[in-house]
N, C-alpha and C positions, 0 to 999 in steps of 0.2 A: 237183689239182682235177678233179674231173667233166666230164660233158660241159654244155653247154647246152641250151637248148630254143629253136630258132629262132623267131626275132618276126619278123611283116609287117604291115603294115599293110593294107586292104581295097584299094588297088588297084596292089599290088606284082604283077610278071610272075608268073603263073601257074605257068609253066615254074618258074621258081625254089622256088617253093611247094612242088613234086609231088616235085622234087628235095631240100629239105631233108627233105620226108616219109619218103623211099625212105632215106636213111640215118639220119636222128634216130629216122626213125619216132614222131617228135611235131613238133605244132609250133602258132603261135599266131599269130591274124591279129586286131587290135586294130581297133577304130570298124568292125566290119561292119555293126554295127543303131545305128539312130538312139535318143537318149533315148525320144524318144515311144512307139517299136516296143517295147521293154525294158518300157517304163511298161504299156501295154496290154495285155500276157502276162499281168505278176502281178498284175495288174488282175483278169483274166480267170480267172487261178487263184486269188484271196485267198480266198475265200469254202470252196471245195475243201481249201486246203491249212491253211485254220483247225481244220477239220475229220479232221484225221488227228494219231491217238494218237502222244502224245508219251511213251515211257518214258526216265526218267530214270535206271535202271542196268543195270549188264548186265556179260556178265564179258570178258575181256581177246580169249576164245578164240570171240567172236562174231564172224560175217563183219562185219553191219552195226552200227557203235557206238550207243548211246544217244544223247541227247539229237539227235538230228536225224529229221527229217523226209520222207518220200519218197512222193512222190504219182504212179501212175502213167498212162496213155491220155490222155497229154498232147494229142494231135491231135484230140480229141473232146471234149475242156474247153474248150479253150484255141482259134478260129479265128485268132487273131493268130498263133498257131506254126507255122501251117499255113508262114508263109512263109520260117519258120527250115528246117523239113524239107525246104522245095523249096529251098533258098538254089544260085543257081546257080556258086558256088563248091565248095562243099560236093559241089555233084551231079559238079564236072570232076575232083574229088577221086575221089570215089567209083566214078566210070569206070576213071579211069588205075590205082584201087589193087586193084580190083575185078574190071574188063570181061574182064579177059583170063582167067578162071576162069569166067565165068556168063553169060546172056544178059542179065540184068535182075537190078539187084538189090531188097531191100526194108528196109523199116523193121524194127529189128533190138530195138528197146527205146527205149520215150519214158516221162520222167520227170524231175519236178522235185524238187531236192535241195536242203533247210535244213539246214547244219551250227550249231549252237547252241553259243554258249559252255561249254566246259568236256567239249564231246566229246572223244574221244579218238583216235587215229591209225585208221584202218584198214590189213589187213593189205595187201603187195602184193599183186597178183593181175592176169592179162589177162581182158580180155573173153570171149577165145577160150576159156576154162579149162573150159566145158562140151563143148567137140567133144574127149574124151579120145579118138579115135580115130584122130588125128594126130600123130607124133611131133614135139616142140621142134626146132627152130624149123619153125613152122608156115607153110604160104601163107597167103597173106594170105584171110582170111574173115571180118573184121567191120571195119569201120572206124567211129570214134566222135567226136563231138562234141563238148565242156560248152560251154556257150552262159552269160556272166555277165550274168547278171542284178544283179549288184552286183558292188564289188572286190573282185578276188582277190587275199588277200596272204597271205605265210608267219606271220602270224599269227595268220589267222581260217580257219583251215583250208585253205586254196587248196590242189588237188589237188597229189599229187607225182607225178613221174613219171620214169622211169629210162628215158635217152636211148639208142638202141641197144641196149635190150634184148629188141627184136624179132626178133634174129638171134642172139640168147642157144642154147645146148642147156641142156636141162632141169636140169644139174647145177652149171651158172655161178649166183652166188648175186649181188645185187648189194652193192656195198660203202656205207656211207654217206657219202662225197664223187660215188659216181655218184647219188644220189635229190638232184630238182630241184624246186623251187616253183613252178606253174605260175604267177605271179601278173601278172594281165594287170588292165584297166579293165573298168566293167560295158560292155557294148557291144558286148565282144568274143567271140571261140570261141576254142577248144582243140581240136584235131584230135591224135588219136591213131589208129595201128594195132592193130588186136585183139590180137597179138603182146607190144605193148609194156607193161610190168610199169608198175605207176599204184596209187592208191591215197590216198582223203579224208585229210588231217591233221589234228592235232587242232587243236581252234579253241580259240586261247589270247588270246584277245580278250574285249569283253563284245559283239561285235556278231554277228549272223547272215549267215551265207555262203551266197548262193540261187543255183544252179545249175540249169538244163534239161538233161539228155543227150538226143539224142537219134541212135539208133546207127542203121547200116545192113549188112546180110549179105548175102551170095550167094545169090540167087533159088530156088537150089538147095535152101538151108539149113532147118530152122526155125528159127522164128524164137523167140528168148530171151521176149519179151511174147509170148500170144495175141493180134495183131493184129485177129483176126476177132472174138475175142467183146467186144475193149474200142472196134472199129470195128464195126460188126457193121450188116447192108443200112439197117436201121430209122434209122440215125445218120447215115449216107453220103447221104441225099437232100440238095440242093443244095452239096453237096461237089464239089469240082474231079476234072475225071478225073484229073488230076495225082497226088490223095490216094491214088484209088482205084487206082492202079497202083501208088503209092507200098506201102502197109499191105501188097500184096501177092495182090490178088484175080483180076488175070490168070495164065495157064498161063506156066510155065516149059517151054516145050519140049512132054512128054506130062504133067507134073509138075503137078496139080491138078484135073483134068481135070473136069466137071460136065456137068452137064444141062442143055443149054441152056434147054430147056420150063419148070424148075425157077427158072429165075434171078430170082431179083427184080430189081424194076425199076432201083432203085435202084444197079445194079451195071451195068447192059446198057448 
């Protein structure tokens, strides 16, 4: 048998939490948002994500499969998400897996994801897979999110994810009793390491599987989304300074550096 993928519920000891993270390097916290909070996101994105091209073929050797959907600058659509981004789980997460490599981290990639009947697996892959300039196993540099928006089941595609395989070297391969079903209720998150090998399954359902990521990186890092131009000053007015540290528009250290004369208001 495989490993598991540790389950908590929203107000299990934290301690516990940070610890099943550091070895699963996954894990799943059940009832964090209330129905209403859930309802009010895809509320808020229906309209946006009616609006994005749906192709229905594609070949085996594409990263992302057909038949789904992905809409991205979630925090800028959507102000109901603003509070999934800031979740102050998510942020004691993000310190303990994070803090000790960066001063500040930021928003690393926000988007909502429809698995449609009849898609098909995607391939494994880490978050991290863009920083080629690290050899396997890597420090920790992104940690990630999926936030349900509806049920996750091994039948409608609910992510997979290979437990411990954040501490993998580049030549360990995973076997298929280690790949796992993330499948939790809409309500809940998914917390993975940028490390850990994941990857959409195919949705062998007739329903639709709605997922939010939303990732976070090292201050240090760039960031995978352009934060600035899908937040950009014109959008951030009456936005939380929360956001606006969040997306990533304070100095890291000497790292971003500006004009202050130059700054719009919006930012200041």
């Amino acid at each position: 048998m495989g490993s598991e993928i540790p389950v908590f519920d929203k107000n299990d000891d934290m301690a516990e939490i940070k610890a099943a993270l550091d070895k699963a390097g996954c894990a799943v916290i059940r009832h964090i948002q209330t129905k209403a909070a859930v309802d009010r996101v895809k509320s808020e994105l229906d309209e946006f994500m009616s609006q994005v091209p749906l192709a229905t073929e594609d070949s085996p050797e594409e990263f992302y499969p057909a038949k789904t959907r992905r809409l991205p600058a979630i925090l800028a659509r959507s102000p109901g998400s603003h509070a999934m981004a800031l979740d102050n789980s998510i942020e004691q997460l993000c310190w303990h897996h994070l803090g000790s490599n960066c001063e500040r981290f930021h928003l690393h990639v926000s988007a909502a994801l429809e698995i449609g009947p009849g898609a098909r697996e995607q391939v494994l892959h880490r978050e991290e897979d863009p920083f080629q300039f690290f050899t396997l196993p890597r420090p920790n540099l992104v940690i990630a999110t999926m936030w349900a928006m509806t049920d996750f089941t091994r039948y409608n595609g609910a992510t997979l994810l290979v437990p411990g395989s954040h501490k993998w070297p580049a030549e360990r391969k995973a076997q298929p009793d280690e790949i796992v079903s993330a499948e939790m209720p809409s309500g809940s998150v998914m917390i993975w390491l940028g490390g850990t090998l994941h990857a959409a399954a195919a949705n062998l359902s007739d329903d639709w599987r709605y997922g939010v990521i939303l990732s976070y990186s090292l201050g240090w890092l760039r960031q995978e989304e352009n934060q600035y131009l899908d937040l950009p000053p014109s959008l951030l007015a009456g936005m939380s300074d929360e956001i606006k540290d969040l997306v990533g528009y304070p100095m890291h250290g000497s790292l971003g550096f500006y004009d202050p004369s130059l700054r719009a208001p919006e930012i200041s």
